[in-house]
Backbone as CSV, one residue per row, in Angstrom:
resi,resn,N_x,N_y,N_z,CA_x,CA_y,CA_z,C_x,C_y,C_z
1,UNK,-21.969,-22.998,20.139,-20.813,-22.930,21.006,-19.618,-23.523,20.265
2,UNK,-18.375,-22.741,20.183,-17.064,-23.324,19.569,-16.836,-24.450,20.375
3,UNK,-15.929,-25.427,19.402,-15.973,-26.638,20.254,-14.283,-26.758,20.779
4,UNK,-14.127,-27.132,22.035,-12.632,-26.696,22.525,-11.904,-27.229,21.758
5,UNK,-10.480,-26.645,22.074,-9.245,-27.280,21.010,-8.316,-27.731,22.592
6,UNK,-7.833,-28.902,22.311,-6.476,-28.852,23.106,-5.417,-29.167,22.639
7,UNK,-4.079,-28.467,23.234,-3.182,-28.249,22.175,-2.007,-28.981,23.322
8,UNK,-0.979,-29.855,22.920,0.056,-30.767,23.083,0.687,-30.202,22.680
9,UNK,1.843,-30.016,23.695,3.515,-29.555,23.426,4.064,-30.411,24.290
10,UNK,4.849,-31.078,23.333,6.161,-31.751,23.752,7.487,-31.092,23.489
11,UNK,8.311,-31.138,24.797,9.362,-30.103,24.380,11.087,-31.614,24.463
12,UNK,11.758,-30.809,24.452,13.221,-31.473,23.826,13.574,-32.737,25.036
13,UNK,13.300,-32.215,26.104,13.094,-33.768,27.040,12.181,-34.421,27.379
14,UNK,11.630,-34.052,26.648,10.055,-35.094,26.567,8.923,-35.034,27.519
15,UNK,8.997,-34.049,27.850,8.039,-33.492,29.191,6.788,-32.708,28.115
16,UNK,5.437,-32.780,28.520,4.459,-32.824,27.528,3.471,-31.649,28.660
17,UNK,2.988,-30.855,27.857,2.287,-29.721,28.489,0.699,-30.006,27.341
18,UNK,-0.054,-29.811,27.887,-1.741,-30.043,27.630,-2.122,-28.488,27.769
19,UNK,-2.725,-28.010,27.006,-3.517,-26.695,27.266,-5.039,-27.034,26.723
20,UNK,-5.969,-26.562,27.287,-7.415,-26.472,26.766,-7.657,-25.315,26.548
21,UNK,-8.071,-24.948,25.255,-9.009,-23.769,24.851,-9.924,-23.485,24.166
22,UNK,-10.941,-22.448,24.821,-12.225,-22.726,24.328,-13.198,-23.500,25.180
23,UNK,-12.827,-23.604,26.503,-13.741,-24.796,27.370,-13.954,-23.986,28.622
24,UNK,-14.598,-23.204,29.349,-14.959,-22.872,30.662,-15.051,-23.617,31.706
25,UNK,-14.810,-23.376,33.348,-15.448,-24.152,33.747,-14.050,-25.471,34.187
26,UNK,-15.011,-26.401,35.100,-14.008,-27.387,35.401,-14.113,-28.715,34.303
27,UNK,-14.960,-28.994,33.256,-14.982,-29.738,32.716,-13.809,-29.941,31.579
28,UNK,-13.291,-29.109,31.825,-12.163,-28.965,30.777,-10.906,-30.797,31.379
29,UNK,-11.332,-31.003,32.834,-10.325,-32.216,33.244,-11.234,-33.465,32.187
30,UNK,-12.028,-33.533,31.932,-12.537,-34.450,31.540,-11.728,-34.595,29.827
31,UNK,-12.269,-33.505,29.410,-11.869,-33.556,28.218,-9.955,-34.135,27.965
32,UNK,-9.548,-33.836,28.704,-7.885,-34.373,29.337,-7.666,-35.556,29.739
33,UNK,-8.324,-36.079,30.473,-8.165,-36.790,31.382,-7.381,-38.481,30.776
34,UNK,-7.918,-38.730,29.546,-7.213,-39.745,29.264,-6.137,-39.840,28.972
35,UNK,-5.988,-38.411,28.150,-4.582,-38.084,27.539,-3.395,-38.469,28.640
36,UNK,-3.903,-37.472,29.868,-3.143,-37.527,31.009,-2.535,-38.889,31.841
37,UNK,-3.615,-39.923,31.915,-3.244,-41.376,32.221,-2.744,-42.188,31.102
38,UNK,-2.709,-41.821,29.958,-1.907,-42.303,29.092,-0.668,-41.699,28.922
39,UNK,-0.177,-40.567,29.411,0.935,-40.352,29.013,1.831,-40.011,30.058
40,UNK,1.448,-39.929,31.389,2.445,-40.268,32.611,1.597,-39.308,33.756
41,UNK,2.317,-39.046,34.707,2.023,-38.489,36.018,1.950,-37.253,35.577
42,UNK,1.525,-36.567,36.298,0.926,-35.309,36.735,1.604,-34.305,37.189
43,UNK,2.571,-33.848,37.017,3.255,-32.906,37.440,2.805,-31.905,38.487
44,UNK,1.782,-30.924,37.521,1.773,-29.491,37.662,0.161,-29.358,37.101
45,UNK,-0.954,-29.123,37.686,-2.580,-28.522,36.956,-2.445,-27.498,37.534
46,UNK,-2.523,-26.586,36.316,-2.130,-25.053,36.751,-3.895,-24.741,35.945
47,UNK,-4.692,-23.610,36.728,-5.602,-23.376,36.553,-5.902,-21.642,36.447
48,UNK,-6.376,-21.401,35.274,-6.619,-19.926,34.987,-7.942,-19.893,35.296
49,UNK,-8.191,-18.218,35.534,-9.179,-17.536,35.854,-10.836,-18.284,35.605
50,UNK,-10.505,-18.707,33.388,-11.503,-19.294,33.266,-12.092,-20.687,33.792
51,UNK,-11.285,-20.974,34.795,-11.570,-22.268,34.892,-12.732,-22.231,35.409
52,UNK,-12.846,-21.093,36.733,-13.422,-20.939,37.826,-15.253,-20.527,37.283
53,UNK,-15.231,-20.037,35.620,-16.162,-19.671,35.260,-17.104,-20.392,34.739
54,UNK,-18.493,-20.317,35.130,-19.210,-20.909,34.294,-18.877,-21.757,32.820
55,UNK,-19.492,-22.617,32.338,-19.464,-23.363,31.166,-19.790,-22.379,30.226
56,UNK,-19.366,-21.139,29.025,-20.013,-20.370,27.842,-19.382,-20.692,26.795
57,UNK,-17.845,-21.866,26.885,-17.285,-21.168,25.766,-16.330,-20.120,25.999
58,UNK,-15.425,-20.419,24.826,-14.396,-19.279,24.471,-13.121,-19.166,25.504
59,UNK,-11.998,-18.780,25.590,-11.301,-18.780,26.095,-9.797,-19.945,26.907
60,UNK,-9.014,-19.822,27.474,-8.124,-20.675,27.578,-8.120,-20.630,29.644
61,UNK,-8.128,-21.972,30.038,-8.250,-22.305,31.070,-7.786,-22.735,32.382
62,UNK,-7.110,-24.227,31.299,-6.092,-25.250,32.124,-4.891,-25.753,31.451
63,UNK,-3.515,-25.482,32.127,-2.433,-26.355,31.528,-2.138,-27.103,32.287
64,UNK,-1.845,-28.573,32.351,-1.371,-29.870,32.438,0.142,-29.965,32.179
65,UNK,0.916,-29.715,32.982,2.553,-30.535,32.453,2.225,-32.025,32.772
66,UNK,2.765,-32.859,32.094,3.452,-34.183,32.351,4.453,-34.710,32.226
67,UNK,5.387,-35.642,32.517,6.044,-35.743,32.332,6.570,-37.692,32.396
């Protein structure tokens, strides 16, 4: 099984977006989760299709704004 990537964008006012990919499934908050209490409140958990799917691998899931 590929092992997820999550990818950090910080944009010009400093508001920080989290994407997971490669992770099925709801476990993808875990893999986040510290990032997220370390780096402020919670904006926005916006949740794609894969979230809802079984654990296999592959694909992109959950984005996180913070801010």
């Amino acid at each position: 099984m590929p092992r997820p990537t999550i990818l950090i964008d910080i944009d010009a006012a400093g508001d920080v977006k989290i994407t997971v990919q490669g992770h099925q499934g709801p476990g993808c908050h875990a893999l986040t989760r510290d990032l997220e209490q370390q780096l402020g409140s919670t904006l926005r958990d916006e949740r794609t299709p894969e979230y809802y799917l079984r654990q296999r691998g592959g694909g992109q899931h959950a984005r996180i704004d913070l801010r």
